[in-house]
Jmol script that loads the backbone (N, CA, C; Angstrom):
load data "model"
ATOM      1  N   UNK A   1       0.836  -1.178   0.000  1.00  0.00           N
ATOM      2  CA  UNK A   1       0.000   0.000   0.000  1.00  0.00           C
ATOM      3  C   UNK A   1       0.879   1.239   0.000  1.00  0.00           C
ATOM      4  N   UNK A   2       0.291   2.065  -0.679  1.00  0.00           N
ATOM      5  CA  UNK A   2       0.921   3.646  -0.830  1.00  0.00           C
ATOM      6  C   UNK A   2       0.688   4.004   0.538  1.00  0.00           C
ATOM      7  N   UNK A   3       1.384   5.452   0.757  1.00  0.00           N
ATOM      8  CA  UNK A   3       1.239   6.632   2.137  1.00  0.00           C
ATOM      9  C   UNK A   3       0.613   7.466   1.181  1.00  0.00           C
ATOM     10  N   UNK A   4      -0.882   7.855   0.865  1.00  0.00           N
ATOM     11  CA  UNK A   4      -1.113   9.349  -0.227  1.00  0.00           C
ATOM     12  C   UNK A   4      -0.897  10.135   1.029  1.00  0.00           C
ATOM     13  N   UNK A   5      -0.654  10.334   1.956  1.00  0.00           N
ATOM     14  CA  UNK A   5      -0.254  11.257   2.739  1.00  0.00           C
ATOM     15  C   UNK A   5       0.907  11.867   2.701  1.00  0.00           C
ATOM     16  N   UNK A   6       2.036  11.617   1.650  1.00  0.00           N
ATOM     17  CA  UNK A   6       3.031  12.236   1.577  1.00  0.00           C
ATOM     18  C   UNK A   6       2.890  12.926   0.370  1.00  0.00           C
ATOM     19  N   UNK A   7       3.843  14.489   0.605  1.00  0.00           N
ATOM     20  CA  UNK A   7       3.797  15.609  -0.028  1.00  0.00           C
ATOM     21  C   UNK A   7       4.503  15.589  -1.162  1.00  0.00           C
ATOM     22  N   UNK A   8       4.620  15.845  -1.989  1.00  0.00           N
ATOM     23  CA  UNK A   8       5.499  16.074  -3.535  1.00  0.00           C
ATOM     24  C   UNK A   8       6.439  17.230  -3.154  1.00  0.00           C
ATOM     25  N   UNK A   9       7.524  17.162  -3.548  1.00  0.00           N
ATOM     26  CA  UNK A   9       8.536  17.971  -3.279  1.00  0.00           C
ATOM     27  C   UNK A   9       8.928  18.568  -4.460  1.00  0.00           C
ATOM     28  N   UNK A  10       9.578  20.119  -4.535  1.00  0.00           N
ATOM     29  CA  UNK A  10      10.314  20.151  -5.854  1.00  0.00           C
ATOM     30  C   UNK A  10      11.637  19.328  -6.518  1.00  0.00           C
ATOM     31  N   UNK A  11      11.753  18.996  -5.157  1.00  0.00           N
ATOM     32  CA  UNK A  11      12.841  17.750  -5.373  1.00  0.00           C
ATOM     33  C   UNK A  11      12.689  15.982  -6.655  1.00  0.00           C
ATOM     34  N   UNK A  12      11.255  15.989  -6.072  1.00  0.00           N
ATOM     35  CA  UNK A  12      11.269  14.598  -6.386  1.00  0.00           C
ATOM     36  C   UNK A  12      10.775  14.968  -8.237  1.00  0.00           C
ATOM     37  N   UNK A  13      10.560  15.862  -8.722  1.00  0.00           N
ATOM     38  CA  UNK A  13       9.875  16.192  -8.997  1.00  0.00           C
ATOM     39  C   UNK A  13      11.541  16.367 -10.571  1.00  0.00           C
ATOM     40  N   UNK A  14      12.121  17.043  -9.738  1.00  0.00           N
ATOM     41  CA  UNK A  14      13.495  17.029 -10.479  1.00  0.00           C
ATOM     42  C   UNK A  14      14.096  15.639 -10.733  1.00  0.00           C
ATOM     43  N   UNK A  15      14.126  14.735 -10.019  1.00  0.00           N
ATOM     44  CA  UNK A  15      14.889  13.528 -10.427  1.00  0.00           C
ATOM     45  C   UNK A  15      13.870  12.815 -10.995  1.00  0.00           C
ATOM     46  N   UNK A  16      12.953  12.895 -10.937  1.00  0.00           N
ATOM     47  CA  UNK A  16      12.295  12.111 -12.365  1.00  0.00           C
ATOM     48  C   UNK A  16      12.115  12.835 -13.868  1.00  0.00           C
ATOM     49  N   UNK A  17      12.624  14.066 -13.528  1.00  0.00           N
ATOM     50  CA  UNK A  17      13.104  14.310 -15.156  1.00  0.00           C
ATOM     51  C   UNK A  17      14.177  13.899 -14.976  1.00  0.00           C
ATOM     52  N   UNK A  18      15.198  14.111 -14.769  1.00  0.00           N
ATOM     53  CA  UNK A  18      16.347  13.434 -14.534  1.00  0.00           C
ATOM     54  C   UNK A  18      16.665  12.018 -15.041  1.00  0.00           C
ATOM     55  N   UNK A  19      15.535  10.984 -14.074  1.00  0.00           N
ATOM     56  CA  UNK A  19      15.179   9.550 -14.639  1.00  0.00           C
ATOM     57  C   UNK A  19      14.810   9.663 -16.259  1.00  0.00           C
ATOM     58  N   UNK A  20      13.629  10.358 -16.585  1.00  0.00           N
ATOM     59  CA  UNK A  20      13.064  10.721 -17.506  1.00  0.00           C
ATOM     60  C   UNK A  20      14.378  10.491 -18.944  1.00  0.00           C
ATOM     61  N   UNK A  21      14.992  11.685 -18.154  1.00  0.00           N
ATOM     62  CA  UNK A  21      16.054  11.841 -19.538  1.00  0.00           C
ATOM     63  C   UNK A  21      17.020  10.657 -19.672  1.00  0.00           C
ATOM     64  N   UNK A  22      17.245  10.164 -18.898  1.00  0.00           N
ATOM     65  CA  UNK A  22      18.057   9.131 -18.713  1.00  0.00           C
ATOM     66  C   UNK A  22      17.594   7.683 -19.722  1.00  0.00           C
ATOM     67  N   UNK A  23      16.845   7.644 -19.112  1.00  0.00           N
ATOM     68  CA  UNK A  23      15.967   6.394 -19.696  1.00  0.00           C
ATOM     69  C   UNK A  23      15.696   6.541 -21.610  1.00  0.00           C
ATOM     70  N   UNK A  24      15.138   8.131 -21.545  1.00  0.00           N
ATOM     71  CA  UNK A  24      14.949   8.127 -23.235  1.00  0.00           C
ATOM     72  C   UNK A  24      16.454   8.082 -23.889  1.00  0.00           C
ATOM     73  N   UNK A  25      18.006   9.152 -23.376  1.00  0.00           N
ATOM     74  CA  UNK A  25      18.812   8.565 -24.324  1.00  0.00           C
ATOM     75  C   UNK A  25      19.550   7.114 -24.035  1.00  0.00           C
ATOM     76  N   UNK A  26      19.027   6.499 -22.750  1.00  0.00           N
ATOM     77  CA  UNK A  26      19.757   5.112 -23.062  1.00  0.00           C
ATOM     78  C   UNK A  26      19.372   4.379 -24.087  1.00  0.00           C
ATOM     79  N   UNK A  27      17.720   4.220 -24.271  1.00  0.00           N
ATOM     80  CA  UNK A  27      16.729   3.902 -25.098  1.00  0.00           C
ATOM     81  C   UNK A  27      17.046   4.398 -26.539  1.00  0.00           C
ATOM     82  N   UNK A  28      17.661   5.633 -26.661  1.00  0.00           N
ATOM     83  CA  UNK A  28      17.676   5.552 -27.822  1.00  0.00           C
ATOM     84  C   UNK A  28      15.886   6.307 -28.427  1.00  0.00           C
ATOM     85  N   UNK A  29      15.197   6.630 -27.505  1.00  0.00           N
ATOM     86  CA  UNK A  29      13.906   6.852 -28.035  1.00  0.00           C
ATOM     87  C   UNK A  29      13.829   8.442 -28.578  1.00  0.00           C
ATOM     88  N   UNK A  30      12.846   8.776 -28.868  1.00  0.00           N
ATOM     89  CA  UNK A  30      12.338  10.002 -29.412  1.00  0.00           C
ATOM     90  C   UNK A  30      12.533  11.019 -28.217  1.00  0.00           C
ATOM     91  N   UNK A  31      13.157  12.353 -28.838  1.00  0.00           N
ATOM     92  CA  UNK A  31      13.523  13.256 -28.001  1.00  0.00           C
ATOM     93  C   UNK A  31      12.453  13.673 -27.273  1.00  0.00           C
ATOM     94  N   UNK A  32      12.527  14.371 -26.391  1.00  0.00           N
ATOM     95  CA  UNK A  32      11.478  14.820 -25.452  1.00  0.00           C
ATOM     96  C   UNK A  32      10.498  15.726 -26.510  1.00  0.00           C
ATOM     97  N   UNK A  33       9.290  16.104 -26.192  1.00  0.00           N
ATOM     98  CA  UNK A  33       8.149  16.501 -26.856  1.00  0.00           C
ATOM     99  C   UNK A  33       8.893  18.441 -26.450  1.00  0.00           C
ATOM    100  N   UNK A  34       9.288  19.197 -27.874  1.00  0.00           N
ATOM    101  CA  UNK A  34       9.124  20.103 -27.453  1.00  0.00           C
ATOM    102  C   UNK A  34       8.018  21.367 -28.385  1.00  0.00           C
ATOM    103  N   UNK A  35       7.436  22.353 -27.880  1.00  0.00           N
ATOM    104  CA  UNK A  35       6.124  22.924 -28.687  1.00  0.00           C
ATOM    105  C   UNK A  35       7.023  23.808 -29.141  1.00  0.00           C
ATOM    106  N   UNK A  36       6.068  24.218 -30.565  1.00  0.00           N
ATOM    107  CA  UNK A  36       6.554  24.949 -31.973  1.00  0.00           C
ATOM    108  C   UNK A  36       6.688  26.169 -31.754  1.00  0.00           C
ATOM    109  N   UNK A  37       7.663  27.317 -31.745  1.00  0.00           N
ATOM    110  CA  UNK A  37       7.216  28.615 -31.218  1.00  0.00           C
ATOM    111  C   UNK A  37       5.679  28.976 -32.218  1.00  0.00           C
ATOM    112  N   UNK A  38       5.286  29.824 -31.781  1.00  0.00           N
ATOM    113  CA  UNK A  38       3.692  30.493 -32.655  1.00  0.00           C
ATOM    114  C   UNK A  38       4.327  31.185 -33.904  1.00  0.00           C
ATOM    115  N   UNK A  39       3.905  31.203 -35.128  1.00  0.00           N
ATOM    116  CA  UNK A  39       4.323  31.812 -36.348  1.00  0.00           C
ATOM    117  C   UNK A  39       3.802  32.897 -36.352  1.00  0.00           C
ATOM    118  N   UNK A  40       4.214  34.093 -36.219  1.00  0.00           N
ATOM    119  CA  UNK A  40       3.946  35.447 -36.100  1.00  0.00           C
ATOM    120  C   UNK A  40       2.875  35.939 -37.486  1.00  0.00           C
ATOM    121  N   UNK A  41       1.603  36.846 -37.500  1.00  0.00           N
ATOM    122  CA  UNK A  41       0.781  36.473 -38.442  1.00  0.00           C
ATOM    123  C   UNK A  41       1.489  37.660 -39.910  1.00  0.00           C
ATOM    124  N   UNK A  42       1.069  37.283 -40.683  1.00  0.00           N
ATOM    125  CA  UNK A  42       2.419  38.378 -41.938  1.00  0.00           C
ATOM    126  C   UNK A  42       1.250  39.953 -41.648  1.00  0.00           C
ATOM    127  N   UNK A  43       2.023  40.948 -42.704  1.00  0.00           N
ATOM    128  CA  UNK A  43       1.421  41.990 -42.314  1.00  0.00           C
ATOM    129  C   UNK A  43       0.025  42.436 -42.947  1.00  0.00           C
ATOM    130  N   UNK A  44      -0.864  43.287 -42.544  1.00  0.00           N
ATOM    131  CA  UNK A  44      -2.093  43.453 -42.728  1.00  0.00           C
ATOM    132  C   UNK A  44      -2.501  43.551 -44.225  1.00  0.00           C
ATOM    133  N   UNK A  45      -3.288  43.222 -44.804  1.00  0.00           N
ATOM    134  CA  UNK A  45      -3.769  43.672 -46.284  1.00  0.00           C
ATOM    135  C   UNK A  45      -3.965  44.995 -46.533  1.00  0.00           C
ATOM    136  N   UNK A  46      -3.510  45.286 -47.253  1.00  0.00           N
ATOM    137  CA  UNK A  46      -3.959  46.763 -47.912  1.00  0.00           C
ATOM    138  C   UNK A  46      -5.108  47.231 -48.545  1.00  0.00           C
ATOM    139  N   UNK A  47      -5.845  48.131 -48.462  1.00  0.00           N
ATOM    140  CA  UNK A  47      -6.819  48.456 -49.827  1.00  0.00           C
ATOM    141  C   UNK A  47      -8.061  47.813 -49.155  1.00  0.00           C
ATOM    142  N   UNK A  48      -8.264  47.907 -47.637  1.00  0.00           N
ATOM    143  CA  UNK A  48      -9.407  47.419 -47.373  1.00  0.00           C
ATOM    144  C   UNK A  48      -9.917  46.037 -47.204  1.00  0.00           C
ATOM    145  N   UNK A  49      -9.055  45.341 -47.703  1.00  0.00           N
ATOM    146  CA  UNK A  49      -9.055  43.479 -48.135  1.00  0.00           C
ATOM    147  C   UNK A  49      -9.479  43.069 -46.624  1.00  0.00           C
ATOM    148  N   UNK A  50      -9.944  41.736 -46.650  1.00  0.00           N
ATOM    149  CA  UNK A  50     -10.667  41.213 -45.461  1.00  0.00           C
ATOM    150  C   UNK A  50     -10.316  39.834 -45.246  1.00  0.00           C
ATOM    151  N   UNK A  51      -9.483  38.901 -44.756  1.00  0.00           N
ATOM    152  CA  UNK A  51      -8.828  37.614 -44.899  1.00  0.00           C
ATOM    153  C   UNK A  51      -9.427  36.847 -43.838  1.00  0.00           C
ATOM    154  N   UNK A  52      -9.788  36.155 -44.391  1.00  0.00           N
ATOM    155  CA  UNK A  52     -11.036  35.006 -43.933  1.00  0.00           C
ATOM    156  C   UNK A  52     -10.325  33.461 -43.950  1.00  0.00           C
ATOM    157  N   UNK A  53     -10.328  33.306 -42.918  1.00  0.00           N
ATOM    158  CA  UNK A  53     -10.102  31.524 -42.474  1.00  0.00           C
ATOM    159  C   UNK A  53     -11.149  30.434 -41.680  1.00  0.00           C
ATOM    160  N   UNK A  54     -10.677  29.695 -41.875  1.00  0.00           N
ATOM    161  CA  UNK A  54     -11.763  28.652 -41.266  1.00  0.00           C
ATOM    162  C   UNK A  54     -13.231  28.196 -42.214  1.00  0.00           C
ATOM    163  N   UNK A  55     -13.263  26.517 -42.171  1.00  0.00           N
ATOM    164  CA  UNK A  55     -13.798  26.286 -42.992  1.00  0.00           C
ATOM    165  C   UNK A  55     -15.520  27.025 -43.074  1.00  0.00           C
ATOM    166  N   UNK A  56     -16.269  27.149 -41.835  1.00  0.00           N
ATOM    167  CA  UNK A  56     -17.394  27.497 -41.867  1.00  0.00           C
ATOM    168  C   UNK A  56     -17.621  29.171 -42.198  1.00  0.00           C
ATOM    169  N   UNK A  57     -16.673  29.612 -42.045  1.00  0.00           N
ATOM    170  CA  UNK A  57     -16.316  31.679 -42.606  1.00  0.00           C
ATOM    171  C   UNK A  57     -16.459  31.494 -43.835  1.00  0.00           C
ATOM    172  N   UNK A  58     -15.273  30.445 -44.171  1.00  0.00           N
ATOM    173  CA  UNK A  58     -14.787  30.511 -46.242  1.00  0.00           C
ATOM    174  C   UNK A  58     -15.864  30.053 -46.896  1.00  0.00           C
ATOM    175  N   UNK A  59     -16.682  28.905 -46.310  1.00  0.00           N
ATOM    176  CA  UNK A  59     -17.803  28.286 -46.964  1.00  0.00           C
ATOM    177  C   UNK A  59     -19.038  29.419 -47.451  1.00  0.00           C
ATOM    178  N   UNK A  60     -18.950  30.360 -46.093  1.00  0.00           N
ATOM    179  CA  UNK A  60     -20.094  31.182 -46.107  1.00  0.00           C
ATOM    180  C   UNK A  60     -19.599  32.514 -47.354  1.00  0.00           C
ATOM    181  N   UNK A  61     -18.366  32.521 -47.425  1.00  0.00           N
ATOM    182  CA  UNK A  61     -17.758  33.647 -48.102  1.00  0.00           C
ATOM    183  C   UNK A  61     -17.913  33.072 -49.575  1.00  0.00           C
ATOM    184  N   UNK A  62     -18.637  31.568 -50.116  1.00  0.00           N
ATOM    185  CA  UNK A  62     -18.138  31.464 -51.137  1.00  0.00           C
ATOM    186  C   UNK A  62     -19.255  30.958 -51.376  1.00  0.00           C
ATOM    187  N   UNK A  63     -20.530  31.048 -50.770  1.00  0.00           N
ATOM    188  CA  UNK A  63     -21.650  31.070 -51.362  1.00  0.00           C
ATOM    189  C   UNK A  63     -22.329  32.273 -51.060  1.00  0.00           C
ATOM    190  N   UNK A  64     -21.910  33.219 -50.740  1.00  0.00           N
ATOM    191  CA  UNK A  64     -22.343  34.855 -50.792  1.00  0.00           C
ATOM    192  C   UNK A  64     -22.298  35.094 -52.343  1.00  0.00           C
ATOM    193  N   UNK A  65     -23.118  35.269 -53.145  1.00  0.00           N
ATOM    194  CA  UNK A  65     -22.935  35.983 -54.543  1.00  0.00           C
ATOM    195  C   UNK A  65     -22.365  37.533 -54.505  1.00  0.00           C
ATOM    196  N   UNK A  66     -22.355  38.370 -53.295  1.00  0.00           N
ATOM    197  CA  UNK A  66     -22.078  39.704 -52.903  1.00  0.00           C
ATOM    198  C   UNK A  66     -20.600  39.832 -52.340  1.00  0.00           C
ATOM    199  N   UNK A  67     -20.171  38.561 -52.114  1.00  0.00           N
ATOM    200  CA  UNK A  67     -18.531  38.768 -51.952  1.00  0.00           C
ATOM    201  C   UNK A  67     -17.604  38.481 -53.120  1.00  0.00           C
ATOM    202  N   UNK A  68     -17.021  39.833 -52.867  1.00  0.00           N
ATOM    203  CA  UNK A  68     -15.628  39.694 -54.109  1.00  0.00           C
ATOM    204  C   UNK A  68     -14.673  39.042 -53.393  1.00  0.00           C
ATOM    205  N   UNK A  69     -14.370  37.698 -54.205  1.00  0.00           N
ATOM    206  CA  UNK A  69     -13.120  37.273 -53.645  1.00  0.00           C
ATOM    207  C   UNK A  69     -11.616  37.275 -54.711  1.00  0.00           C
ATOM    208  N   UNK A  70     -11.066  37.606 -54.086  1.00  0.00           N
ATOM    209  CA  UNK A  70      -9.577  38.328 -55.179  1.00  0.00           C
ATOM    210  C   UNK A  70      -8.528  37.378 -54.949  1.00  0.00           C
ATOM    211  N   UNK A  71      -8.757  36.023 -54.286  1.00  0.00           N
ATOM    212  CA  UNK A  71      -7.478  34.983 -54.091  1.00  0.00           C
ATOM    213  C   UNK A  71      -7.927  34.000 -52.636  1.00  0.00           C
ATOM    214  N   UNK A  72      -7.487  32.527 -52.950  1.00  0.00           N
ATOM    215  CA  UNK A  72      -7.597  31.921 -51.782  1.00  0.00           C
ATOM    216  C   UNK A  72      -6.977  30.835 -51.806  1.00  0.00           C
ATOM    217  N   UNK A  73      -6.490  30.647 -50.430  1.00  0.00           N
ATOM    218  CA  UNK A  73      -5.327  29.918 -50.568  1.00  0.00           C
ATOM    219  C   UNK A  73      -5.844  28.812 -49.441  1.00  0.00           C
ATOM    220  N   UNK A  74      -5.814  27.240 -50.684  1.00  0.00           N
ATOM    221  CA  UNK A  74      -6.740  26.219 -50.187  1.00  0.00           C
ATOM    222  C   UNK A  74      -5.442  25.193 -49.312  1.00  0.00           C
ATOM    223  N   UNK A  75      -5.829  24.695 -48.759  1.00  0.00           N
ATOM    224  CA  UNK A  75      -5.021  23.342 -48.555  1.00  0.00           C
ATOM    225  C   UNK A  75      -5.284  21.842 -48.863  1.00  0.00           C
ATOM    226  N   UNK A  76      -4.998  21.087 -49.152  1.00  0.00           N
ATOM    227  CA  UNK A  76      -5.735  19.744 -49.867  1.00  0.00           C
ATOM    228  C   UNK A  76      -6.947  19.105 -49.269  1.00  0.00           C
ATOM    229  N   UNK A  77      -6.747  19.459 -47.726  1.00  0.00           N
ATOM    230  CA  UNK A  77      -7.511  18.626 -46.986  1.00  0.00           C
ATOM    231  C   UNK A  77      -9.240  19.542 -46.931  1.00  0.00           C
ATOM    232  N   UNK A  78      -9.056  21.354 -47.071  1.00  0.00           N
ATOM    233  CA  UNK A  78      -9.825  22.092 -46.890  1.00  0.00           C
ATOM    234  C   UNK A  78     -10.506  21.756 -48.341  1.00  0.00           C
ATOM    235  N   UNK A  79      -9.975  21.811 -49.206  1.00  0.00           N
ATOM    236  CA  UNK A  79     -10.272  21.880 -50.764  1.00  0.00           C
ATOM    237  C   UNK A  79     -11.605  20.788 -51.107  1.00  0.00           C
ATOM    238  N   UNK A  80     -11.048  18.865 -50.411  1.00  0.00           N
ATOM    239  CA  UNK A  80     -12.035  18.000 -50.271  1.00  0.00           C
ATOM    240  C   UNK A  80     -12.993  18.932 -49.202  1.00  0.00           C
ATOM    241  N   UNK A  81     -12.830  19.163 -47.837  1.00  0.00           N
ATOM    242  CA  UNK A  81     -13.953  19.120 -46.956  1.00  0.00           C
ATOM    243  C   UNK A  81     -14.907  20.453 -47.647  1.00  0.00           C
ATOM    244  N   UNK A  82     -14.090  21.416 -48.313  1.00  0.00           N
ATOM    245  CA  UNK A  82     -15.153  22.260 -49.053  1.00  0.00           C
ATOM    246  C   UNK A  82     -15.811  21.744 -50.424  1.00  0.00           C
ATOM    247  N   UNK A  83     -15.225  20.481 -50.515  1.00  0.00           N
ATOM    248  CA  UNK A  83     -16.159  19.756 -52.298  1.00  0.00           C
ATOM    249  C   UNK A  83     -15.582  20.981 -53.674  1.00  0.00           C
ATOM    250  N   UNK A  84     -14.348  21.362 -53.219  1.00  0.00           N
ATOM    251  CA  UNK A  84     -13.715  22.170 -54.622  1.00  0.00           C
ATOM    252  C   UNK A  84     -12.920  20.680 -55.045  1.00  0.00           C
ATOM    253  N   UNK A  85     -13.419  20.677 -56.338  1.00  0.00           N
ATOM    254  CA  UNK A  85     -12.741  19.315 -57.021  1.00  0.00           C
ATOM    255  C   UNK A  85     -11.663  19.933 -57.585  1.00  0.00           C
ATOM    256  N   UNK A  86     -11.674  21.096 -58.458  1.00  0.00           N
ATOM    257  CA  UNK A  86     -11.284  21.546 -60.078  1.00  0.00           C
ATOM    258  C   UNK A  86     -11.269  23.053 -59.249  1.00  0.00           C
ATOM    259  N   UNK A  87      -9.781  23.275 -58.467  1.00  0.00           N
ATOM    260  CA  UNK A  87      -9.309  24.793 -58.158  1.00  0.00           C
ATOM    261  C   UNK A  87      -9.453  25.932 -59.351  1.00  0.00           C
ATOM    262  N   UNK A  88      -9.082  25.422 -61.035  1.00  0.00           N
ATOM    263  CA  UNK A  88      -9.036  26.080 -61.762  1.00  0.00           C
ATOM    264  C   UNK A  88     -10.685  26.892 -62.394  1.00  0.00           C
ATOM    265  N   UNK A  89     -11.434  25.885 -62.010  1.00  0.00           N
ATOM    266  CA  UNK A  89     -12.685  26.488 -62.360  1.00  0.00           C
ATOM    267  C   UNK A  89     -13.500  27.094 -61.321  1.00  0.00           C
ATOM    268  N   UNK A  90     -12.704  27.979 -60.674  1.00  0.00           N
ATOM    269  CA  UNK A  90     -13.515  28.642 -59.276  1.00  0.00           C
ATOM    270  C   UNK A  90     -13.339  30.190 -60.309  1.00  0.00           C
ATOM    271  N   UNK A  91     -13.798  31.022 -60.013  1.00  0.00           N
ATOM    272  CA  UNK A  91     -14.180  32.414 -60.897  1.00  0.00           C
ATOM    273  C   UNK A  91     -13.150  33.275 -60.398  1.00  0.00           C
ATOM    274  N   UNK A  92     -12.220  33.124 -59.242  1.00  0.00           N
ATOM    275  CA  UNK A  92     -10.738  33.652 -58.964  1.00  0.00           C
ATOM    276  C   UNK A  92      -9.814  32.970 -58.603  1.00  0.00           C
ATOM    277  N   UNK A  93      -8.722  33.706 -58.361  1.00  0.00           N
ATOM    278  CA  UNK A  93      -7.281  32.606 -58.284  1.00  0.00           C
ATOM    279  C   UNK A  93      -7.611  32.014 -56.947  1.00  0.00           C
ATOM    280  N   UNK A  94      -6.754  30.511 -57.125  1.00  0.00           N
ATOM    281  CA  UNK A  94      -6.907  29.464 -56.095  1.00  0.00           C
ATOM    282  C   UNK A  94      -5.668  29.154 -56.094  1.00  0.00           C
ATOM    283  N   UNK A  95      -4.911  28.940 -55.041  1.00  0.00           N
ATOM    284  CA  UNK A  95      -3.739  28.076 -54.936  1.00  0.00           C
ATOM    285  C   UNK A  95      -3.739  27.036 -53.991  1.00  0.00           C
ATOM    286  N   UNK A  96      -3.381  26.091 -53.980  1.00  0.00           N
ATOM    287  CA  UNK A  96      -3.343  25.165 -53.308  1.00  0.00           C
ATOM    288  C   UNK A  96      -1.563  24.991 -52.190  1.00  0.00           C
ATOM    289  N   UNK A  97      -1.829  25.101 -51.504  1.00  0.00           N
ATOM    290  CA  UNK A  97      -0.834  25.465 -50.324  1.00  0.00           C
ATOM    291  C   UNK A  97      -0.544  24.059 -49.935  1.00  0.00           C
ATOM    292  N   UNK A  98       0.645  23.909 -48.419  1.00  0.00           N
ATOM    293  CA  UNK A  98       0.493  24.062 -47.489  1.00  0.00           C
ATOM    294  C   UNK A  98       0.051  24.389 -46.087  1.00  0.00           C
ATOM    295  N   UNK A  99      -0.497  24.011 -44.900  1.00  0.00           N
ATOM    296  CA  UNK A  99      -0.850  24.388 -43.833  1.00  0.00           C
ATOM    297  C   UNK A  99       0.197  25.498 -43.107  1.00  0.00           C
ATOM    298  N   UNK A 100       1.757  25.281 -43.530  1.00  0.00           N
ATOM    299  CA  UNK A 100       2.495  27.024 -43.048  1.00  0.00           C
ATOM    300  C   UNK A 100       2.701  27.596 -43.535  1.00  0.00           C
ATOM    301  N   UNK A 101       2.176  27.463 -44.679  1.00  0.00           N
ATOM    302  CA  UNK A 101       1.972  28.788 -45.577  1.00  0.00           C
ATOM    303  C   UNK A 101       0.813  29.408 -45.304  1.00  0.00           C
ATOM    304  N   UNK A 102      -0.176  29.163 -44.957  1.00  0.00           N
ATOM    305  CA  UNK A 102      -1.264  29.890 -44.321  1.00  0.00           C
ATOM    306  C   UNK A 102      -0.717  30.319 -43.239  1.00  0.00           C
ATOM    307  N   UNK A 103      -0.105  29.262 -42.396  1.00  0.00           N
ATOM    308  CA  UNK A 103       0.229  30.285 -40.803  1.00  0.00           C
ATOM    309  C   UNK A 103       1.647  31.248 -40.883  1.00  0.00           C
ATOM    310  N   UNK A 104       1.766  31.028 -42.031  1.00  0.00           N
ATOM    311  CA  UNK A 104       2.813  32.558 -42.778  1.00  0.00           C
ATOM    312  C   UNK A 104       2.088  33.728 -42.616  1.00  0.00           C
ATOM    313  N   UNK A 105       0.643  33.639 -42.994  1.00  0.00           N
ATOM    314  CA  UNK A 105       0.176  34.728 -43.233  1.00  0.00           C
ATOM    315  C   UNK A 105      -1.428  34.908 -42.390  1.00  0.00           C
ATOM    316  N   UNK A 106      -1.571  33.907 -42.033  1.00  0.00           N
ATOM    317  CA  UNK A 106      -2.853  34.570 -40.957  1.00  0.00           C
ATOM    318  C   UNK A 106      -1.996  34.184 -39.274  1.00  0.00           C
ATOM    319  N   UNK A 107      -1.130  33.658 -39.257  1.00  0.00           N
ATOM    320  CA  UNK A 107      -0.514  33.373 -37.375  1.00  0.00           C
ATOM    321  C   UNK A 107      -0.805  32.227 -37.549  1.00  0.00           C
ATOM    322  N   UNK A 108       0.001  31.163 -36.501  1.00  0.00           N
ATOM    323  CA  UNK A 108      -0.567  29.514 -36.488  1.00  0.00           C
ATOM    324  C   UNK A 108      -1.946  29.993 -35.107  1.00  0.00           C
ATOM    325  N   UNK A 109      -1.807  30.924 -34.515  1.00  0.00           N
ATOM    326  CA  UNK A 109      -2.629  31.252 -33.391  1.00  0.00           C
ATOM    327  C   UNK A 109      -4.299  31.435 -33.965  1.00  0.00           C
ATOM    328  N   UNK A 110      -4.522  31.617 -35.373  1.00  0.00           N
ATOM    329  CA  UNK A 110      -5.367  31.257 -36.081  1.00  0.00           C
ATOM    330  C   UNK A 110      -6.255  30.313 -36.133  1.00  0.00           C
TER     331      UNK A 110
END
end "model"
wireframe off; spacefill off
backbone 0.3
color backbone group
């Protein structure tokens, strides 16, 4: 049986990263998990332009007959879940990206 009556220390707390690290390079395993810095978002559009992400915004932006759209930049996976088969036959430019190439230009915080 455990004591849950004993306290966690900053101590113990250190030697099991310690263990931690130990164990992954004896192992040979996958480096520790570290997070992506955030991709800073590029700079604002000019001329009034309005940059729209996310599938349920773009969907709505592209069955508006009253929105001008001047460029959009799809990704493969958005392209199926929006049912664009044929990028070339949309009535403005389409490119088909990458996912950091969008967070080039809207932030990954997006």
């Amino acid at each position: 049986m455990s004591n849950d009556n004993k306290s966690k220390t900053p101590k113990d707390t250190h030697y099991a990263k310690l263990r931690r690290a130990h164990r992954d390079e004896k192992s040979g395993g996958a480096p520790a998990f570290r997070p992506r810095q955030p991709v800073p978002a590029g700079e604002n559009p000019a001329d009034g332009l309005v940059r729209l992400y996310g599938l349920h915004t773009v969907r709505a932006a592209l069955d508006n007959p009253r929105r001008k759209i001047k460029k959009m930049l799809v990704t493969r996976n958005a392209a199926e879940r929006l049912a664009i088969a044929d990028l070339g036959a949309l009535p403005f430019k389409a490119e088909l990206v990458e996912p950091r190439d969008i967070d080039k230009v809207t932030g990954s915080d997006a």
